[in-house]
N, C-alpha and C positions, 0 to 999 in steps of 0.2 A: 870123186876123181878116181880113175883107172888105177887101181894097185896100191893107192892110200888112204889106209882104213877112217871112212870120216863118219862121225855121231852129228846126226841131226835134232836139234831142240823147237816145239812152236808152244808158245804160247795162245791156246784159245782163246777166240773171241764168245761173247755171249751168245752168236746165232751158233758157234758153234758145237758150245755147251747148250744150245736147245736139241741139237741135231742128234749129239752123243749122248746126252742124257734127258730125254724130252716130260722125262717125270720130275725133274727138279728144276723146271723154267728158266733155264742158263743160268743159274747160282749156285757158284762152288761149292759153298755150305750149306744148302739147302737140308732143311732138318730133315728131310726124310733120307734122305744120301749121305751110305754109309762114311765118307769122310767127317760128315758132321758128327758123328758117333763117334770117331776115333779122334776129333778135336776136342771131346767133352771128357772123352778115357784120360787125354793126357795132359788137360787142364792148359791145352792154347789159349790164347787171349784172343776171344770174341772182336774187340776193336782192332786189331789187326788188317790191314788190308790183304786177303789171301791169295795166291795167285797158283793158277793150274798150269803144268809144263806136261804135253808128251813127249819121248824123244824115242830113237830109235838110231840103232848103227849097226856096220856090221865087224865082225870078227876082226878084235885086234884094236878097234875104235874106243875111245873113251874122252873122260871130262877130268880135265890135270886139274891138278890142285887149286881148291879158292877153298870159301868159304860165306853163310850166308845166316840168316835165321833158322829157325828151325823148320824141318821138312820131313812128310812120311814120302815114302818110293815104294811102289809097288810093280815088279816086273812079270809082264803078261808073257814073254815068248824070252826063252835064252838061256845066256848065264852070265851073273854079272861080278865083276872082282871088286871088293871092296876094299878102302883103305881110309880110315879116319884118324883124328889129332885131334885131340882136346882142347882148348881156347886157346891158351899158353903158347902153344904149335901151331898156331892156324896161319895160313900167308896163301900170297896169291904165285903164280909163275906161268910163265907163259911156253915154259917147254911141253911137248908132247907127254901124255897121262904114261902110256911106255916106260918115256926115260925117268919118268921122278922118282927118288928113292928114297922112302922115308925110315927112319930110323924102327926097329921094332921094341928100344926101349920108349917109345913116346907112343908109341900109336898100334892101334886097332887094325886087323884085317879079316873081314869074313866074306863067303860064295853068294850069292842071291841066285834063290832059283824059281822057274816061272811060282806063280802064288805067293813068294815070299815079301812081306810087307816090311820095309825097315822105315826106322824111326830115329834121328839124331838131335838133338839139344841145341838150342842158339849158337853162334861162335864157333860149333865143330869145324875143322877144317876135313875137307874130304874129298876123295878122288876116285872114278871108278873106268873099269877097263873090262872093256865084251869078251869074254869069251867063244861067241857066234854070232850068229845075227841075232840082236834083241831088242823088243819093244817093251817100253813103260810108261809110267806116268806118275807124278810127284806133286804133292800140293807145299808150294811152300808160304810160310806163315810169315808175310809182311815182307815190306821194300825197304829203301834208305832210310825215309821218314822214321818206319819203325826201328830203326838201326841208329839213329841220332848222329848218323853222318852228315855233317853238312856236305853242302855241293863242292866245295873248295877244299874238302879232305879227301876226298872221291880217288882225285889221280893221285894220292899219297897212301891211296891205302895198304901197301906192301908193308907198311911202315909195321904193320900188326906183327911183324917179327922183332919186332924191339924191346929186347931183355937186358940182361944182365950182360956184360959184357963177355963171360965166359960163354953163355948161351946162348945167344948172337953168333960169336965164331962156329960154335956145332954147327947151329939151324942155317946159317947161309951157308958153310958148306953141302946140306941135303936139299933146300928149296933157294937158289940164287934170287935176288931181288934184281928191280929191274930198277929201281933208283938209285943215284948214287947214296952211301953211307953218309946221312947225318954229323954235320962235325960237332967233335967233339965240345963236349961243354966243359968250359973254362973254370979254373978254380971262385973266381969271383962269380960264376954265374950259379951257382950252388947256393940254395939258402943254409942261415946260420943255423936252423934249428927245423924240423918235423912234427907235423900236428898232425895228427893220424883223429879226423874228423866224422864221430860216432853221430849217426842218427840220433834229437832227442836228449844228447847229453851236452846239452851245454855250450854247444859247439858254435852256433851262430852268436853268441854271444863272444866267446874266446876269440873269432876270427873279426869280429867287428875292434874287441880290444887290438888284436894284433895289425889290423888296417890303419886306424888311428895313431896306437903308440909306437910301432916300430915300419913306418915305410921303410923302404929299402932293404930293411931286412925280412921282411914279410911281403910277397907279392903273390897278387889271384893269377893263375893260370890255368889255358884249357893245351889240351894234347888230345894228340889220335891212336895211340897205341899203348895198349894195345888194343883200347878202343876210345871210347870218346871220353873223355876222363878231364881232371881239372881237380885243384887243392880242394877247392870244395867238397865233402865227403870225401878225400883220399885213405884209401885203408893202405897199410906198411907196405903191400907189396904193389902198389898204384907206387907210392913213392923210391920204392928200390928199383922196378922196371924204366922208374922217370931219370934217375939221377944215376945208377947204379951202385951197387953194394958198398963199394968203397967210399962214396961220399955220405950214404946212408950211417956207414960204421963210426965213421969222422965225426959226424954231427949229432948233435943233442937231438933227441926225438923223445915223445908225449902222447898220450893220449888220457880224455875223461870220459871216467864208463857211471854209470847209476845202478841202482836198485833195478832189475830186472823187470821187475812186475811195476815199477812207479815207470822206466819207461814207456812199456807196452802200454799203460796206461794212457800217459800223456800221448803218443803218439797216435793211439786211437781216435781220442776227440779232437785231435790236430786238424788229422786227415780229415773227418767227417767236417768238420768247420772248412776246409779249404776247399773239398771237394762240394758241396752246399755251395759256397759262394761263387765256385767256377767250375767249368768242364774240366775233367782231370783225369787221367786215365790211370792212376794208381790207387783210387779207392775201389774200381773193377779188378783191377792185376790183383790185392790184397784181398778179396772180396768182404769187404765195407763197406756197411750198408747205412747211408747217408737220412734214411728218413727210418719215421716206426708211425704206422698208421695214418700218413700224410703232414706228420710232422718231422722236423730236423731233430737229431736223436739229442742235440746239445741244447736245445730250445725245449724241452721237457722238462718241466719242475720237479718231477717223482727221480728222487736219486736213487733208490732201491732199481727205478728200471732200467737207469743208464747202467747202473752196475752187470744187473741181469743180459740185457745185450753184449755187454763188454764178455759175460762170460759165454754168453752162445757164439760168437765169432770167436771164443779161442777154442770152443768145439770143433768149428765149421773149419778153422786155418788147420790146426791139428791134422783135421783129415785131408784135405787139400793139398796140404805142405809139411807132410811128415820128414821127421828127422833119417837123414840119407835120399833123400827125394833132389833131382835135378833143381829146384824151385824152392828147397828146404827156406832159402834167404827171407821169403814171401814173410813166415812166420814171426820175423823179427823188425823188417822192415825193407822199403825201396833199396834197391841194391847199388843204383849212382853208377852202373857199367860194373860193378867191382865183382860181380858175377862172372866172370870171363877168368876168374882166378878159382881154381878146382877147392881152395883151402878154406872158400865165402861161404856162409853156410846164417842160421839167424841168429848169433850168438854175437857178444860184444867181441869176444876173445878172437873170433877169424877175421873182424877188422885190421888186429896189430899181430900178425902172424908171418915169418916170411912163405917161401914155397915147400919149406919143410913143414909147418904147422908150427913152430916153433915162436913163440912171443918175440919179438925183434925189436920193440920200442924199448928205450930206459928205463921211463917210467911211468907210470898211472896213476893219475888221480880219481879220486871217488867224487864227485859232484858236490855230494853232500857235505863234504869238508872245503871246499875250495874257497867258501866265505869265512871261516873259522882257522886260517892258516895256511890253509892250501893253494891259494892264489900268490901267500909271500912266500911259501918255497919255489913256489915255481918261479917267482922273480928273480930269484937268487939266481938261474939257470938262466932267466932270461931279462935283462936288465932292463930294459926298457918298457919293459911293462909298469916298471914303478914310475914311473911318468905321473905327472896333475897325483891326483888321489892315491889312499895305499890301495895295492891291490886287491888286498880283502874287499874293499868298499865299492870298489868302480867293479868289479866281478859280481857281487852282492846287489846291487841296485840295477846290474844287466838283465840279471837274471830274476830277480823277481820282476820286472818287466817281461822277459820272456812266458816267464810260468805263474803269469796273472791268474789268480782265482778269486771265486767271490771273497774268499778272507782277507787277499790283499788284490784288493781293485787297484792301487794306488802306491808310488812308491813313498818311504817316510819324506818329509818335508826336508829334513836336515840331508840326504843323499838327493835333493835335483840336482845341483851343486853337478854332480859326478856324472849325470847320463851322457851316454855317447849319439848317436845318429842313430833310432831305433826303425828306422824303413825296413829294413831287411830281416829285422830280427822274425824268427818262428811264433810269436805270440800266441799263444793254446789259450783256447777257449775256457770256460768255469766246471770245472768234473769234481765230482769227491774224490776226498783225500785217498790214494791209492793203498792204504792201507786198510780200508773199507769194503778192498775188491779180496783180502786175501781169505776171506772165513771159507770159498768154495771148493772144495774137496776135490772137484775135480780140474780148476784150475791149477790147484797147486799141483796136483800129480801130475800135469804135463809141464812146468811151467820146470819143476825141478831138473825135468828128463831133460827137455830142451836147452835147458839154461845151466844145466851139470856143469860145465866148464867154467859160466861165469860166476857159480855161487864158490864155487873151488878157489879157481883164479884170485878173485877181488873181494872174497872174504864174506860176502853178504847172507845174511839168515832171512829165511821167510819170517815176514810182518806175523804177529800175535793179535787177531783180530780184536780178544777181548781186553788187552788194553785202551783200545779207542772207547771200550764202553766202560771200563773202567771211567776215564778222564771225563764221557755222557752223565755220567750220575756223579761226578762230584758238582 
């Protein structure tokens, strides 16, 4: 339009990527095309549906604030103004790229100039403004699907500015929402207590206890902000963003962390049994590798090999998902959306952290005790757990259902009495004792690095391999 600076965007069709690139037969990722090369530099996820944008504006024109997957941009003719936010900050607005003013204690600004290729992380929020006339082109990595929006969160999606109640007032003053303000949530609509729900430790068990013994004071729910979230796997700052700070401080809150290496363990041969029996897109994301020579790695009688693979994927994550890496989460486990928080990282410890890094739950249980006492303190806290069975017992009999192995195929006869509804539970397949994985010199040496905060934290010592051979020859 005559006098008003407009950015134009198209999305190519495949005749059209045969036309502009006729050596990669209209396939965005075509392995010979160097995008495909810079999706392998930065460890995108292959499943992914990818999608190519040119756009082009001129002087003065730009793209206001959203946010999307992650995306490289490279600008062929111009100059481009950049301006990013980290998940925490990310929201949509529908003013002009011009008027938006984003805070410079929250966010990124740098020039793009022709040649210069930029690169942002999932969940950035970002916005860019021409400085001339300029043309580019952007490959961004997946849609909604990949996003785990549903369709009916779509038009709620502003909502992604929903923090804390102090930080809310900031961020709608710099990015106004275009929804009205969610009302407030009522003293009664606050749960009594917080489970801060760790991959692997115990947690499907505890929540299935807290289904059954305490309805009403325990309910499943899902949310959109500040992404797709839900109690299931909530980490401290899922549930201080959910409730805010004050209801967070008021109430009892928990978490159960394990042995480090028992649960890398466990959650290895999880994956590979889940992934084996179904399409899954998180033993690709983790890269776990579900077979060894046309067999299922958990269908192999040789436990030396299962072991042996468990240590060459903590080689291959290692380097894939090093510590300080955008993706560090990878090495520890599926991240449940909780990745959209700067403090998520693959350690137990960044689950119950608030936005300072700071531990924010009361207290923690160690797994290993929750049969032996640990499940009647926690009662003390939370009464209605002592419901039917003691607690030790009905936790004890979940859970070795959960972390079935050939030693105990079967729970004792005198605890049927106590099982709950086991549908839902994580049931792990048969692996050696994980104290069998610790004699490898170089597991241990990443496992410490990695895991520094939770061996700190929660007190735990790496396993002494030659005890279990000790216990072999008596």
């Amino acid at each position: 339009m005559p006098g008003i600076p407009m950015v134009h965007a198209r999305h190519p069709t495949n005749r059209d990527l045969e036309l502009l690139y006729p050596a990669t037969n209209g396939e965005v990722l075509n392995p010979t095309h160097s995008w495909a090369k810079l999706t392998e530099f930065f460890h995108v996820h292959s499943h992914r549906k990818h999608r190519m944008q040119l756009f082009w504006g001129g002087d003065g024109s730009g793209a206001t604030f959203h946010w999307h997957l992650s995306a490289f941009n490279i600008l062929y003719a111009g100059l481009k103004e950049w301006r990013l936010a980290p998940p925490l900050f990310r929201g949509y607005t529908g003013m002009p790229a011009s008027k938006v003013q984003l805070d410079a204690s929250f966010s990124l600004k740098c020039t793009q100039k022709p040649g210069d290729l930029l690169w942002f992380p999932d969940y950035w929020g970002h916005m860019t403004i021409n400085h001339r006339f300029s043309i580019g082109a952007a490959i961004i990595h997946g849609g909604y699907r990949d996003l785990n929006v549903e369709p009916e969160m779509r038009a709620i999606r502003d909502d992604a500015l929903h923090n804390t109640a102090s930080e809310r007032e900031t961020i709608e003053t710099l990015v106004p929402r275009h929804d009205e303000q969610a009302p407030a949530k009522t003293e009664a609509e606050v749960p009594d207590f917080f489970f801060v729900h760790i991959n692997k430790c115990g947690g499907s068990s505890m929540i299935s206890m807290l289904n059954e013994r305490c309805p009403g004071q325990w309910r499943n729910e899902k949310w959109s902000s500040p992404a797709l979230l839900r109690t299931f796997h909530c980490s401290a700052q899922c549930w201080i963003d959910r409730w805010g700070g004050k209801a967070w401080n008021d109430q009892y809150s928990f978490a159960i962390v394990r042995h480090p290496l028992a649960r890398a363990v466990s959650n290895f041969f999880f994956l590979i049994d889940q992934c084996s029996k179904k399409r899954s897109k998180i033993c690709e994301e983790r890269a776990i590798s579900t077979h060894y020579n046309g067999v299922v790695i958990n269908a192999l009688a040789d436990d030396e090999l299962k072991i042996n693979l468990f240590h060459s994927w903590v080689e291959k994550a290692y380097k894939l998902f090093p510590p300080g890496s955008h993706n560090h989460h990878l090495f520890g486990s599926h991240a449940h959306n909780n990745d959209v928080y700067s403090t998520f990282n693959a350690t137990m410890t960044s689950w119950m952290v608030n936005a300072d890094g700071e531990i924010a739950v009361d207290e923690v249980y160690r797994l290993e005790e929750m049969a032996s006492g640990g499940m009647d303190k926690l009662s003390t806290k939370i009464p209605c757990l002592k419901n039917a069975a003691t607690a030790s017992e009905r936790f004890l009999a979940e859970q070795e259902q959960e972390e079935s192995t050939e030693e105990h195929p079967h729970l004792p006869a005198q605890q049927q009495h106590v099982q709950l509804q086991l549908a839902t539970k994580n049931t792990s397949p048969p692996y050696p004792d994980y104290e069998r994985f610790a004699a490898n010199r170089r597991t241990k040496e990443i496992f410490l690095e990695v895991y520094a905060a939770d061996f700190h934290n929660f007190g735990y010592k790496w396993p002494d391999p030659s005890r279990l051979q000790v216990q072999a020859s008596e």
